[in-house]
N, CA, C and O atoms as CSV, one atom per row, in Angstrom:
chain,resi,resn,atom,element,x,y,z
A,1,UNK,N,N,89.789,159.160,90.347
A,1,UNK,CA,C,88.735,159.595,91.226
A,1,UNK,C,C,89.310,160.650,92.175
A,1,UNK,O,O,90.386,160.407,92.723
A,2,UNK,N,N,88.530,162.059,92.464
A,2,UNK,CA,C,89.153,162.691,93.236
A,2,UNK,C,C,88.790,162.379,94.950
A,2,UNK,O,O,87.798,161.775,95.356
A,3,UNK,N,N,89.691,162.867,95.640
A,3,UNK,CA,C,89.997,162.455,96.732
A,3,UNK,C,C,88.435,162.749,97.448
A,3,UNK,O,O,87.912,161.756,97.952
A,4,UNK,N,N,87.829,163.780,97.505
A,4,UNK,CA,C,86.508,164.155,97.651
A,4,UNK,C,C,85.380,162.993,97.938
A,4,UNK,O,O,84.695,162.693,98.916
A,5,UNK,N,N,85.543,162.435,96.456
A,5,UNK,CA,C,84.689,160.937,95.849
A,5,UNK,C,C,85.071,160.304,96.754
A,5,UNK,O,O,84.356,160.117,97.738
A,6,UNK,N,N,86.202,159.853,96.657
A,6,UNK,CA,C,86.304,158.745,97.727
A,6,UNK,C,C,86.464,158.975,99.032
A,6,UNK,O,O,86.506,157.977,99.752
A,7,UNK,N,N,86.603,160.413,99.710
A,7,UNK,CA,C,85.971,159.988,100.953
A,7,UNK,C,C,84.135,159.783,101.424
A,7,UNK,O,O,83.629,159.186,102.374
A,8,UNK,N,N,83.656,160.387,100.549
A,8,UNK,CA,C,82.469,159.863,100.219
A,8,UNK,C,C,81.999,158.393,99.923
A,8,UNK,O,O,81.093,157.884,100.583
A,9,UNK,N,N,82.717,157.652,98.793
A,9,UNK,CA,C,82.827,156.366,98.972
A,9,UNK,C,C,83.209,155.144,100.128
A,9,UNK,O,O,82.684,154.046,100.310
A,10,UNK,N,N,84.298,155.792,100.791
A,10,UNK,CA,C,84.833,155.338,102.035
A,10,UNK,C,C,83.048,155.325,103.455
A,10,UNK,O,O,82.440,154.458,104.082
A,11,UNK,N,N,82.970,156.519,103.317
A,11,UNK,CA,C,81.534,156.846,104.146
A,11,UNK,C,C,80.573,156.196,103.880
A,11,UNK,O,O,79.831,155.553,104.623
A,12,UNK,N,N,80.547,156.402,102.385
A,12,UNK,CA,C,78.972,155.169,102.286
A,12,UNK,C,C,79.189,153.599,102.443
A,12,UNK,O,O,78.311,152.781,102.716
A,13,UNK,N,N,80.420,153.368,102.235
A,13,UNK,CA,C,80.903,151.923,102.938
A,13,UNK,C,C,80.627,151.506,104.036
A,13,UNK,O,O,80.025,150.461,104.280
A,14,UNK,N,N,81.159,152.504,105.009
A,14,UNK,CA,C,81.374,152.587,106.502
A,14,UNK,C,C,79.899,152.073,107.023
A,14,UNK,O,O,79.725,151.068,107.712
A,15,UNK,N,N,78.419,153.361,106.350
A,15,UNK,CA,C,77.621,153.379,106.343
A,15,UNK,C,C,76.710,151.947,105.871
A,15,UNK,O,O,75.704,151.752,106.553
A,16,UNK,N,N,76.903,151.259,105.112
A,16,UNK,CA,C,76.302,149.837,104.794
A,16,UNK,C,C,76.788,149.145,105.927
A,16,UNK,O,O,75.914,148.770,106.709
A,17,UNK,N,N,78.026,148.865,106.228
A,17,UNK,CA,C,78.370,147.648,107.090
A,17,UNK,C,C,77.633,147.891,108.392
A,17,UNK,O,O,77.164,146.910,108.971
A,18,UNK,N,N,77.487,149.080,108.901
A,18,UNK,CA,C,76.999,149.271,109.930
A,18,UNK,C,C,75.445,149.157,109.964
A,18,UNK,O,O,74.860,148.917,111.021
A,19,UNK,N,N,74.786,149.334,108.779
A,19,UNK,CA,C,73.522,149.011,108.649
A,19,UNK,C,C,73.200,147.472,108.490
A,19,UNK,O,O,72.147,146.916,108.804
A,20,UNK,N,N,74.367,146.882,107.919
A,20,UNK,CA,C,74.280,145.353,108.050
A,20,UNK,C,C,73.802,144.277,109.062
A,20,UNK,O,O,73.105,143.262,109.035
A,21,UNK,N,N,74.796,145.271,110.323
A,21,UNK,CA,C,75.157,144.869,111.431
A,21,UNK,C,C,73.728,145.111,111.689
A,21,UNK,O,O,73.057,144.131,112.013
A,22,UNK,N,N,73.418,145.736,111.639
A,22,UNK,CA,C,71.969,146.278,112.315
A,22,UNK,C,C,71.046,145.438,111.597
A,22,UNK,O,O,70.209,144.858,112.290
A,23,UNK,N,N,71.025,145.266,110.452
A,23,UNK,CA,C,69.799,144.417,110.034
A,23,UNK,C,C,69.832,142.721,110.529
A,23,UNK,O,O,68.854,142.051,110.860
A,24,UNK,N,N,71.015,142.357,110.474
A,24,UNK,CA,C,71.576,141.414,111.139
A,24,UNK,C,C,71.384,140.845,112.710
A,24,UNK,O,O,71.269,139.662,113.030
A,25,UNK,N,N,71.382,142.040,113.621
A,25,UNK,CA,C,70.874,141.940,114.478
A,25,UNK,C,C,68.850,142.138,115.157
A,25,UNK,O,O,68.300,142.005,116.251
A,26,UNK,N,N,68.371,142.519,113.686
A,26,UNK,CA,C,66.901,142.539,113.683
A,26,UNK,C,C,66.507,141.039,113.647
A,26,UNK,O,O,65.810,140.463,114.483
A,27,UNK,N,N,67.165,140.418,112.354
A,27,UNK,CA,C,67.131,139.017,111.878
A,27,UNK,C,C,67.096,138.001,112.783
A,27,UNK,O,O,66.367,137.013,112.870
A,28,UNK,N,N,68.429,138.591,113.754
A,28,UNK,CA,C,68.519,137.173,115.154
A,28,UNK,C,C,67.786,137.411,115.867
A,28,UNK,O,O,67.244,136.404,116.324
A,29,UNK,N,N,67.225,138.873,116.487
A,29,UNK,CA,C,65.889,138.934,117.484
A,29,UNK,C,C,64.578,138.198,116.669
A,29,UNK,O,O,63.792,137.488,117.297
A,30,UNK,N,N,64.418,138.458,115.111
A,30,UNK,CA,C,63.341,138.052,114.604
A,30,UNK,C,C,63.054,136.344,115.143
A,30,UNK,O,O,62.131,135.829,115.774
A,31,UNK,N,N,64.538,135.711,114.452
A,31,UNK,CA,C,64.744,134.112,114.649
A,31,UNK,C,C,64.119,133.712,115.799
A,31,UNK,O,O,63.223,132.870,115.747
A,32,UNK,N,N,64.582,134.359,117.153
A,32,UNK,CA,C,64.864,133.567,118.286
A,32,UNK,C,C,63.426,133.792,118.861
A,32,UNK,O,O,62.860,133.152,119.748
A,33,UNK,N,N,62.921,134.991,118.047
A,33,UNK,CA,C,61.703,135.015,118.662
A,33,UNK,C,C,60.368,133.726,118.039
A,33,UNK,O,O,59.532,133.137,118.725
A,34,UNK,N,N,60.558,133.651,116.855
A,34,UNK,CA,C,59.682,132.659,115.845
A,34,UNK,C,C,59.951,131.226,116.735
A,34,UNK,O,O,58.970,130.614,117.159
A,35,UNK,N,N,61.683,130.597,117.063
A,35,UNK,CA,C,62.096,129.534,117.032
A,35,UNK,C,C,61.257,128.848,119.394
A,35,UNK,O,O,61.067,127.844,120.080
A,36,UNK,N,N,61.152,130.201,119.433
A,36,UNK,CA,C,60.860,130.233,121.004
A,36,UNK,C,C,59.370,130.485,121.502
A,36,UNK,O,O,59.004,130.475,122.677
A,37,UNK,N,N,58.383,130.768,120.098
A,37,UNK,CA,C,57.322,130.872,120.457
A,37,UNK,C,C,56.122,129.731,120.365
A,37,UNK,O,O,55.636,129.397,119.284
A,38,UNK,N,N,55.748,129.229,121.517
A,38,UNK,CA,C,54.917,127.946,121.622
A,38,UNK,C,C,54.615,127.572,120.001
A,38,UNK,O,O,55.135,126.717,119.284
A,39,UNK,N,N,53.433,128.687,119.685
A,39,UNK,CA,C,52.451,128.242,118.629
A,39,UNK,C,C,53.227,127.585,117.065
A,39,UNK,O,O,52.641,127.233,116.042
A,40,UNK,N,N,54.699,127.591,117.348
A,40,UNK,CA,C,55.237,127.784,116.238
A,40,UNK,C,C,56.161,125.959,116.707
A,40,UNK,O,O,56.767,125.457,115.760
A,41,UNK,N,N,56.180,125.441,117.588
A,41,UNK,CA,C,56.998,124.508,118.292
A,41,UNK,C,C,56.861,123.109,117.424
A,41,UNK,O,O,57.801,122.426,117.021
A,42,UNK,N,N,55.071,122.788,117.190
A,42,UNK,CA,C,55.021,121.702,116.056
A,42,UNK,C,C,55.576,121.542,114.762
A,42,UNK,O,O,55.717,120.396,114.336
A,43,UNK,N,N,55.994,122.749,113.902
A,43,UNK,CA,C,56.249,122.944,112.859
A,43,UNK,C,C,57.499,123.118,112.862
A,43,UNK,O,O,57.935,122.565,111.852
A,44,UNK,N,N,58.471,123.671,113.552
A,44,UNK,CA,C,59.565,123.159,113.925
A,44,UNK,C,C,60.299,121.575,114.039
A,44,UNK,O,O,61.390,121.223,113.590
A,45,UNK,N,N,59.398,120.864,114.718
A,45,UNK,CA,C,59.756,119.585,115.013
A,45,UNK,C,C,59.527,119.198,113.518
A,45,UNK,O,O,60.530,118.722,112.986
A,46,UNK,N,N,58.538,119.289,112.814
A,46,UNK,CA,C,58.260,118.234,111.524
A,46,UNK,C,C,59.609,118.917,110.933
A,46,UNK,O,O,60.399,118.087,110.486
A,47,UNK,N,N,60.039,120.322,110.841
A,47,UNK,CA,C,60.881,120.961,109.805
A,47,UNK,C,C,62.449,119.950,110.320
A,47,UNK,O,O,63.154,119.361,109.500
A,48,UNK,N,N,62.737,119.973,112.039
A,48,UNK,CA,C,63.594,118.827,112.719
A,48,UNK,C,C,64.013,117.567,111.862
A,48,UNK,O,O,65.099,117.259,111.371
A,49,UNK,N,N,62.629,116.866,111.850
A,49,UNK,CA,C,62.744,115.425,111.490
A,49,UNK,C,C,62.555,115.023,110.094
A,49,UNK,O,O,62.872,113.906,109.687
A,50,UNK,N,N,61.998,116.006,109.305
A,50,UNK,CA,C,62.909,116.066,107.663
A,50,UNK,C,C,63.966,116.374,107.614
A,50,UNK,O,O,64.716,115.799,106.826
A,51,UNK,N,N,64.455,117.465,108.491
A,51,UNK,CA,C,66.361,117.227,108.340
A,51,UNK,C,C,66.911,116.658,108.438
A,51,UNK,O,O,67.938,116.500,107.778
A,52,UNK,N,N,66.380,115.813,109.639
A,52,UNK,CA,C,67.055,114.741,110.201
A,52,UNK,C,C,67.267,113.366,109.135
A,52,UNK,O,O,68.264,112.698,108.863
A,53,UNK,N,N,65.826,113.294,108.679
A,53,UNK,CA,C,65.490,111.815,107.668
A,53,UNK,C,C,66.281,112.344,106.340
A,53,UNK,O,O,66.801,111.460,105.659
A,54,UNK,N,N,66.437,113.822,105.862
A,54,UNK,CA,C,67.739,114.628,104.890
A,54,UNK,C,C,68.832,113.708,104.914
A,54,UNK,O,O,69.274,112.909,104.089
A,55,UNK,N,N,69.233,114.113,106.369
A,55,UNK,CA,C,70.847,114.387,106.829
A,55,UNK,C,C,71.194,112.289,106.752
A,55,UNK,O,O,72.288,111.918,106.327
A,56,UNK,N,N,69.951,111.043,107.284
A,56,UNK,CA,C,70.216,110.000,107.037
A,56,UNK,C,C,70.485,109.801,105.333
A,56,UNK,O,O,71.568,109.260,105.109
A,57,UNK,N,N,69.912,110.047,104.456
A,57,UNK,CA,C,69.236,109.794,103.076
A,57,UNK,C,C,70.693,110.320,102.782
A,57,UNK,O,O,71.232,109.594,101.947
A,58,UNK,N,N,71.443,111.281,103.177
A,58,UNK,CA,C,72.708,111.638,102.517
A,58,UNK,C,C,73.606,111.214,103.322
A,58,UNK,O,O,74.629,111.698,102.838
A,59,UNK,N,N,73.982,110.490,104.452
A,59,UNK,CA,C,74.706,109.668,104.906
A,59,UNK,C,C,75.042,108.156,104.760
A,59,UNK,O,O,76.057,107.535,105.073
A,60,UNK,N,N,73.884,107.760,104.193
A,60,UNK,CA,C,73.656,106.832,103.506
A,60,UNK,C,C,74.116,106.229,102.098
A,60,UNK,O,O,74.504,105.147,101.655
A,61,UNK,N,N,73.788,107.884,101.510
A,61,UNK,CA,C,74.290,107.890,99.437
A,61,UNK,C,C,76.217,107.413,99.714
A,61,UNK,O,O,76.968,106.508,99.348
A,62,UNK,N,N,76.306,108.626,100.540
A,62,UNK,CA,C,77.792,108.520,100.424
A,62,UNK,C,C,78.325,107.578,100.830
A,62,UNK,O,O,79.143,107.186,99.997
A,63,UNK,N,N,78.289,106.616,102.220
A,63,UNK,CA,C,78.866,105.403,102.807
A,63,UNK,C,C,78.444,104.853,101.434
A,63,UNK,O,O,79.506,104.881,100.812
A,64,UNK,N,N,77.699,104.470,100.778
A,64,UNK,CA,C,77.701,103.418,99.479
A,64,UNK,C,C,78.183,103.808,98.909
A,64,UNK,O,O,78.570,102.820,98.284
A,65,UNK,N,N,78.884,105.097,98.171
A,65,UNK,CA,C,79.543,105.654,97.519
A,65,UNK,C,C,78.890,105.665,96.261
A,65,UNK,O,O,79.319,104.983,95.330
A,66,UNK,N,N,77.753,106.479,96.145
A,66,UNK,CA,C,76.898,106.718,95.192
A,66,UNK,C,C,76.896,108.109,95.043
A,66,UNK,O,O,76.978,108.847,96.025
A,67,UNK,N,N,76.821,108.472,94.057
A,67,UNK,CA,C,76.539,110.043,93.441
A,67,UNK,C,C,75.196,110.115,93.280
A,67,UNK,O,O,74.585,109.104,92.936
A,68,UNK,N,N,74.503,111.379,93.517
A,68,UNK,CA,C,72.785,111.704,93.669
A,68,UNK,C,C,72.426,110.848,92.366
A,68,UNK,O,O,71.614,109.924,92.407
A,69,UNK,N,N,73.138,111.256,91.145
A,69,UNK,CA,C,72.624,110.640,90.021
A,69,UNK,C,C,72.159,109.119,89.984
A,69,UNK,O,O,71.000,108.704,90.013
A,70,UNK,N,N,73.403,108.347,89.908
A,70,UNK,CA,C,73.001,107.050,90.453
A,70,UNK,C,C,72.153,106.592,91.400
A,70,UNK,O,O,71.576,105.578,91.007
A,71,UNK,N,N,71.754,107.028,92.805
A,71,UNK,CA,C,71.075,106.709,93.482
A,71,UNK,C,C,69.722,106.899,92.741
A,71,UNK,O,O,68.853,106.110,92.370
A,72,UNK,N,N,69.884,108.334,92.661
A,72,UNK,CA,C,68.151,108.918,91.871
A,72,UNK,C,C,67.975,107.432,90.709
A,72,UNK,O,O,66.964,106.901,91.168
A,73,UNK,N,N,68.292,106.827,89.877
A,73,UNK,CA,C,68.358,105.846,88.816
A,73,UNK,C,C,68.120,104.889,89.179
A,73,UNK,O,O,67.211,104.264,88.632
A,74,UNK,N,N,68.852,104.318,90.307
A,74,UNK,CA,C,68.407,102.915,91.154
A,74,UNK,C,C,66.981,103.067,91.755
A,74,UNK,O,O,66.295,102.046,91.806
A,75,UNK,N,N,66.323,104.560,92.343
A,75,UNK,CA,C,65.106,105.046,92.784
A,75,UNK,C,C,63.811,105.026,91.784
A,75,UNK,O,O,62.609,104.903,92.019
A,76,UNK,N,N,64.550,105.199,90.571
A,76,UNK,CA,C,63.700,105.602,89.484
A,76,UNK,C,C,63.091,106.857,89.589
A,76,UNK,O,O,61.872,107.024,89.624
A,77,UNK,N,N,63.924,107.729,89.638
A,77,UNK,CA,C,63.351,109.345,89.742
A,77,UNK,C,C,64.585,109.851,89.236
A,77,UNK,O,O,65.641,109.253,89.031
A,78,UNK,N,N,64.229,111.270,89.036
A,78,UNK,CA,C,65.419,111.975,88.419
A,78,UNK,C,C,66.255,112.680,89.248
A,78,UNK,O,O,65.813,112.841,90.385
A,79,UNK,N,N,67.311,113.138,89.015
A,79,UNK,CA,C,68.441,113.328,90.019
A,79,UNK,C,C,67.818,114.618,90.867
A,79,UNK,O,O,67.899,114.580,92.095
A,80,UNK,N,N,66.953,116.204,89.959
A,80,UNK,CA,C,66.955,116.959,90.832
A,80,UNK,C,C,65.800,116.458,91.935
A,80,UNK,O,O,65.713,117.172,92.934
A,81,UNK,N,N,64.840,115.218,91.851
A,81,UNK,CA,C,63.957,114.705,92.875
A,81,UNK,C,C,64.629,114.285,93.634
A,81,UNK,O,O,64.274,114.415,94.806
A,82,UNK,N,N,65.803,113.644,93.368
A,82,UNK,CA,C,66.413,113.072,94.854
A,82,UNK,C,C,67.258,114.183,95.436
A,82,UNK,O,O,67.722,113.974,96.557
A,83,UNK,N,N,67.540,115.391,94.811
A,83,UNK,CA,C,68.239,116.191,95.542
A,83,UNK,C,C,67.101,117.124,96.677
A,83,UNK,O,O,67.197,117.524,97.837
A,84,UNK,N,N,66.157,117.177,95.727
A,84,UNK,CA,C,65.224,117.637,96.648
A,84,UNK,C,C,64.843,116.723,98.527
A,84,UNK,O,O,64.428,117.257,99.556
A,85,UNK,N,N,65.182,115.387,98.290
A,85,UNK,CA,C,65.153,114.693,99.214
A,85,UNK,C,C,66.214,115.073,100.562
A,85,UNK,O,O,66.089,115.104,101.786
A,86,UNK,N,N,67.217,115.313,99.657
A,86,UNK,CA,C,68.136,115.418,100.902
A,86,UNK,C,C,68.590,116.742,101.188
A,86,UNK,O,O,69.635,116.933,101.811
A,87,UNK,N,N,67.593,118.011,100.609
A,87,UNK,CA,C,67.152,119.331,101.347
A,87,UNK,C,C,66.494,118.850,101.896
A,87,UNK,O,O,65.845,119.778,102.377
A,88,UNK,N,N,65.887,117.536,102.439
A,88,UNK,CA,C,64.409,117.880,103.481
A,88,UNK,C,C,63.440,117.941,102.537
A,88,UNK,O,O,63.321,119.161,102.652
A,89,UNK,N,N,62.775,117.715,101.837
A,89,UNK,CA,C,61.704,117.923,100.962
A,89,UNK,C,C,61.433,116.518,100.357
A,89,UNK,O,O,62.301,115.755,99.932
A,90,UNK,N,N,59.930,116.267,100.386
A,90,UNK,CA,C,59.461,115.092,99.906
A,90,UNK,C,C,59.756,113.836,100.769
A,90,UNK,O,O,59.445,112.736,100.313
A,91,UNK,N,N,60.228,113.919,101.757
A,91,UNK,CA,C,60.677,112.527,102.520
A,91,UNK,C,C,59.908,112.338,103.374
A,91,UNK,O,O,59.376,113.093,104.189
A,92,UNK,N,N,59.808,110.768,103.095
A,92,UNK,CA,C,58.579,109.926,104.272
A,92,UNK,C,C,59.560,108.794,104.720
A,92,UNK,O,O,60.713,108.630,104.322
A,93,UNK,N,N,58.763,107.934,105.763
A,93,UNK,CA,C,59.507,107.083,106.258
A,93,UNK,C,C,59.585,105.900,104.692
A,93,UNK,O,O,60.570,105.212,104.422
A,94,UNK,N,N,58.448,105.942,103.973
A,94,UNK,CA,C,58.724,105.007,102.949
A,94,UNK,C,C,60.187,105.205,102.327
A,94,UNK,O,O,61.056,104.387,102.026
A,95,UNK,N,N,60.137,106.428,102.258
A,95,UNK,CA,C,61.190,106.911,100.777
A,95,UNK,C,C,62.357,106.483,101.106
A,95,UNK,O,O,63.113,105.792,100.424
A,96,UNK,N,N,62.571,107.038,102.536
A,96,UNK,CA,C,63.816,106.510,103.378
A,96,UNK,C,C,63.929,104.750,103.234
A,96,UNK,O,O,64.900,104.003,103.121
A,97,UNK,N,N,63.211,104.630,103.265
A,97,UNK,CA,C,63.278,102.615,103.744
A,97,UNK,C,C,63.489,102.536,102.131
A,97,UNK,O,O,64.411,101.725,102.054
A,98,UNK,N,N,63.169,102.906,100.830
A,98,UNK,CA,C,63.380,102.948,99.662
A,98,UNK,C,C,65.091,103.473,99.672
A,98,UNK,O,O,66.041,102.754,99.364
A,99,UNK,N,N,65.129,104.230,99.904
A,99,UNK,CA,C,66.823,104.849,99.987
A,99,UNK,C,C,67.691,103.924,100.983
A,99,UNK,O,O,68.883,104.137,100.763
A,100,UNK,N,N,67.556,103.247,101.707
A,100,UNK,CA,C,68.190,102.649,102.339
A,100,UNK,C,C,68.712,101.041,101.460
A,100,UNK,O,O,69.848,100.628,101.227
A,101,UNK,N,N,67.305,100.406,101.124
A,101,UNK,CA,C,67.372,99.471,100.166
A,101,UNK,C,C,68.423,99.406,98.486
A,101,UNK,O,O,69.023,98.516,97.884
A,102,UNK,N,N,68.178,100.873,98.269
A,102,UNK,CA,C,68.861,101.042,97.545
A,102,UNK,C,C,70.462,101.281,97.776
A,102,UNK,O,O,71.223,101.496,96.832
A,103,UNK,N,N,70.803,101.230,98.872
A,103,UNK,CA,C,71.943,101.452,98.741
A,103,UNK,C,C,72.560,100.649,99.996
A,103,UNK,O,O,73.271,101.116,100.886
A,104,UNK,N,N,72.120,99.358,99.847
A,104,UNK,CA,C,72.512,98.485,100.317
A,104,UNK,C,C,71.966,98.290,102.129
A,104,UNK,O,O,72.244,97.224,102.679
A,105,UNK,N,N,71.212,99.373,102.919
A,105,UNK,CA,C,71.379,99.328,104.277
A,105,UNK,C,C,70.084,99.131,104.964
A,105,UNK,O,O,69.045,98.909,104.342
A,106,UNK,N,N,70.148,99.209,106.155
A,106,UNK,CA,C,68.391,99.099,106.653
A,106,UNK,C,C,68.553,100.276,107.831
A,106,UNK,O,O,69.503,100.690,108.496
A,107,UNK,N,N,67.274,100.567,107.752
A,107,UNK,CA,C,67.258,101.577,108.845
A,107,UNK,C,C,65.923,100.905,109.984
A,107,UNK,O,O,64.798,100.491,109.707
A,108,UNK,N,N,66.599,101.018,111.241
A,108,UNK,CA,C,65.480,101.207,112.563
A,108,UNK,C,C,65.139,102.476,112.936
A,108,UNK,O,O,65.825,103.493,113.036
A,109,UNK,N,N,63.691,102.219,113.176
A,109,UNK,CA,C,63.185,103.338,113.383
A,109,UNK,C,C,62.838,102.919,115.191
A,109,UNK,O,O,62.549,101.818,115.661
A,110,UNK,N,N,63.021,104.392,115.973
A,110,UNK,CA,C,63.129,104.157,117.425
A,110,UNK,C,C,62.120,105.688,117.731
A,110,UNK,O,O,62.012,106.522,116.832
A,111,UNK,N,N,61.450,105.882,119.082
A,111,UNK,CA,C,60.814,106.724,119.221
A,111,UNK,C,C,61.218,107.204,121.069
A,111,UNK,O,O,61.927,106.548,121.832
A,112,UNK,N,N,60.545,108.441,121.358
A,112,UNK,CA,C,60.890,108.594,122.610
A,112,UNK,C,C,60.090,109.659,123.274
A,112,UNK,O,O,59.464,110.145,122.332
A,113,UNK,N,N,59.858,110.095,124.004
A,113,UNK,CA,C,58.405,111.092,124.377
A,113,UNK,C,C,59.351,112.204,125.135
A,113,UNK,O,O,60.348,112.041,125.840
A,114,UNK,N,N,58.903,112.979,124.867
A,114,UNK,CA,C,59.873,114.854,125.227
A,114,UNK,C,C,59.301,114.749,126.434
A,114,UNK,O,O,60.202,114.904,127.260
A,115,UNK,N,N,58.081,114.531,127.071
A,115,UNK,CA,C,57.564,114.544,128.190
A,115,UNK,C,C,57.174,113.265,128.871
A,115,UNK,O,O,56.815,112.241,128.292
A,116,UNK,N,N,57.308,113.474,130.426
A,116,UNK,CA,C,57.249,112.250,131.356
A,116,UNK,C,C,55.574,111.919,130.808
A,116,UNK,O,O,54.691,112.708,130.471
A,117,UNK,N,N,55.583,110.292,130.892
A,117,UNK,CA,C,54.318,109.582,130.815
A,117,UNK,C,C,53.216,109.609,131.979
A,117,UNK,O,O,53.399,109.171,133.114
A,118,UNK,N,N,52.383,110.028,131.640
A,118,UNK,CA,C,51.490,109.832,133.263
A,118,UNK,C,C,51.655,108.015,133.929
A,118,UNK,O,O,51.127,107.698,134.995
């Protein structure tokens, strides 16, 4: 490659990362603006507390020392349904109390109010 090319190549390099940066920084104004705007605050919380009921459902597999497969089998569903579970997807308090049973544990459920009670 002559030297020419590649300072040209070098430039259009230079040129992406810096546009990166920039799109990158559109992305986090976009975020913070979606994650901070009232109308958007309920849907957040439900998106919250499927992660949350996720993040139990796979804390759970592993202390029993179960692989998705097995669990999904003891569930009677197929493995990519239970993986879908512990992205957050498809989970209710049943499924959980089903996933818990299955793998030996129980879960309490506890509640608490974001705002003072009149």
């Amino acid at each position: 490659m002559k030297e020419k090319e590649m300072k040209a190549l070098r430039n259009n390099i230079r040129n992406l990362k810096n546009n990166g940066d920039a799109i990158y920084k559109k992305q986090d104004a976009k975020r913070a603006a979606f994650l901070n705007a009232p109308e958007n605050q309920e849907i957040i919380t439900q998106i919250k507390a499927s992660l949350k009921a996720a993040q139990i459902a796979y804390e759970m597999r592993k202390k029993a020392g179960l692989t998705q497969l097995e669990l999904a089998q003891r569930l009677h569903i197929k493995q990519p349904n239970y993986a879908r579970i512990e992205r957050g997807q498809n989970i209710t308090v049943n499924t959980l109390a089903d996933i818990a049973y299955a793998c030996g544990a129980e879960i309490d459920i506890s509640y608490h109010f974001k705002f003072k009670q009149a």
